[in-house]
N, C-alpha and C positions, 0 to 999 in steps of 0.2 A: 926121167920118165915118171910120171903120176902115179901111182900103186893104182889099181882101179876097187872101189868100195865093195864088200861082198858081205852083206849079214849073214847072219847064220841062219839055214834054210827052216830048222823048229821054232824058230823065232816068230812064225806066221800064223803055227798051228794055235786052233781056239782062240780065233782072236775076233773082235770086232772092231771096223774104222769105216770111217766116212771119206774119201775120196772126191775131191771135188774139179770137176771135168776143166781141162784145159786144152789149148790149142796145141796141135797136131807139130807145131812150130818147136814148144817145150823140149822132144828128144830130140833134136838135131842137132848132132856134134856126141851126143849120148851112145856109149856103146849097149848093144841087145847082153842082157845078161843072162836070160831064162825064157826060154820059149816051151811054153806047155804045152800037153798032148792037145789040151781042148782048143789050143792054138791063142792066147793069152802069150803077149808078151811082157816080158818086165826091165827094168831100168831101176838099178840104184842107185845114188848119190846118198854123200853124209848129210843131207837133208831128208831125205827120204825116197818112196817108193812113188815112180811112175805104172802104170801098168795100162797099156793097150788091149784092149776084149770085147766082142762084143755080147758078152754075158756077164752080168751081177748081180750081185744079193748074194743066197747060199752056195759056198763055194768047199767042200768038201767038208773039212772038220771047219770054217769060217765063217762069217757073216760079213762081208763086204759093201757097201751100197755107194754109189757113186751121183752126187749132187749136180744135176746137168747146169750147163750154160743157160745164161737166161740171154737173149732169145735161146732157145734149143738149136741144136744141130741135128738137118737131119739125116747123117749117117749113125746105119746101125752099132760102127765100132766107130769107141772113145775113148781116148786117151784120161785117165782118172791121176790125179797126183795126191798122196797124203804124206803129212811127215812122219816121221818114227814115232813123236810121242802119241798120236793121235789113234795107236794100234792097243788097242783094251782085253783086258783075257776075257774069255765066255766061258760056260759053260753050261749044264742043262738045270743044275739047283741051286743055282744061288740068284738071291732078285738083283738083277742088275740091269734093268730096263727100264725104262719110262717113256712113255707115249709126249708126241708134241701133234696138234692137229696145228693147222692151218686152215682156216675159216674162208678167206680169200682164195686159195686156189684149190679148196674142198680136199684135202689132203689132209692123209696121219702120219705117220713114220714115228720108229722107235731108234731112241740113242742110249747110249750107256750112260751108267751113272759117275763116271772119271770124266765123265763130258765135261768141261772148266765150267760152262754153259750151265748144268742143273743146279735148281734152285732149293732142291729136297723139297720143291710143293706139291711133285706131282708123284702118285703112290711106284715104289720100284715091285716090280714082278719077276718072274721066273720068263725065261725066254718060250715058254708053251703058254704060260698066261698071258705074256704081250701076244702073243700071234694071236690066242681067241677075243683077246680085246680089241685087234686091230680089225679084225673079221666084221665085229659088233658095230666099228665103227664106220668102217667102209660101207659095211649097211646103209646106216644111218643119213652117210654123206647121200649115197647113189641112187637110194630107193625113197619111196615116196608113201607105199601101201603103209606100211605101219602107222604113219599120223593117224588116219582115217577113226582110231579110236583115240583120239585126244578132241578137246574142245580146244584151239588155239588160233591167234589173231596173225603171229606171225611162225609160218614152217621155220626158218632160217634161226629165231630166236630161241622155238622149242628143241630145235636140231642142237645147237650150240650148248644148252643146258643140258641136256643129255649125255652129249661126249663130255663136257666138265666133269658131270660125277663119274663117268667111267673112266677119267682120267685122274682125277683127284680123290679121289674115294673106292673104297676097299666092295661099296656094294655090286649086287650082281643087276645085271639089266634088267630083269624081274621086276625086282624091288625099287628102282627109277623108276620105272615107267610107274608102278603101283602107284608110288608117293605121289606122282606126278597127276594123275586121273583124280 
C-alpha cells in the first residue's frame, strides 16, 4: 500500500506561488487531503500541490494566484496545480516583488524575486509598494483621462513608457509624467 504524501501544514504559511490552472481530469484517482472552511479543496503528491477554489490571490497569511487556461474556462471553480519548489516565503519588509506588464493583454501582475524567471532589471519592492504600483499601473492600462495632458502621437506608446519607468526605476509617477511633458 502507497504511504499517501502529507507536507507539513506551516509549510504554506507566508508564502507566495503561482498555480497554474489544469484540467478538472488532473485529481482523478487523487485522494482529497484538506478540505477548508472556505470550502477549497487540496491534493498532495511529491510533486506538488493541487488545490480546487473558487477563490485566489490573498489567502490568509499567503499570496496565491492562479495563471488560467488559455482559452479560459468558464466556471467559477478551478483546479490550480503548483509544485513545491515554486512556494516563496513573503512577508511585509523585505523587497521581494517585481512587476511584469503585459502590453498584449493590458495586464500587470507581480512575481517573486526566487522566480528562476527574474532577470534583476526590473526594481524588487516591498509587497505594499508592489500593490501601489500595480494600482498606478492598472490606471494606466484602463483609463484614458490622464493622457489628455501630454502631447503624444501614439496613447499605447506613451502608456508602455510610463509602466517601464514604474517598473524599472525607483521614480515616483509624479516625476514620469514631469520628465515626460
Amino acid at each position: 500500500m502507497e504511504k499517501i504524501f502529507r507536507p507539513n501544514p506551516n509549510s504554506f504559511k507566508n508564502t507566495f506561488c503561482v498555480f497554474q490552472e489544469e484540467s478538472l481530469d488532473s485529481i482523478n484517482g487523487l485522494e482529497l487531503q484538506y478540505d477548508s472552511k472556505s470550502g477549497s479543496k487540496y491534493y498532495y503528491t511529491t510533486a506538488g500541490m493541487y488545490r480546487l477554489s473558487n477563490h485566489w490571490g490573498r489567502l490568509a497569511n499567503s499570496k496565491w494566484r492562479l495563471e488560467p487556461l488559455d482559452p479560459e474556462i468558464e466556471s467559477k471553480t478551478k483546479l490550480g496545480f503548483a509544485p513545491w519548489t515554486n512556494f516563496y516565503p513573503d512577508n511585509a519588509v523585505e523587497e521581494l516583488y517585481y512587476l511584469e506588464a503585459n502590453y498584449i493583454k493590458n495586464t500587470v501582475n507581480y512575481q517573486h524575486k526566487n522566480n528562476p524567471k527574474y532577470d534583476n532589471k526590473a526594481i524588487l519592492r516591498t509587497s505594499f509598494e508592489t500593490t501601489k504600483r500595480i494600482k498606478q499601473i492598472r490606471n494606466l492600462l484602463n483609463l484614458t483621462s490622464w493622457a489628455k495632458y501630454f502631447d503624444y502621437d501614439d496613447l499605447d506608446v506613451l502608456r508602455q513608457q510610463i509602466i517601464n519607468e514604474l517598473i524599472f526605476t525607483n521614480k515616483t509617477l509624479e516625476e514620469i509624467k514631469r520628465e515626460i511633458v
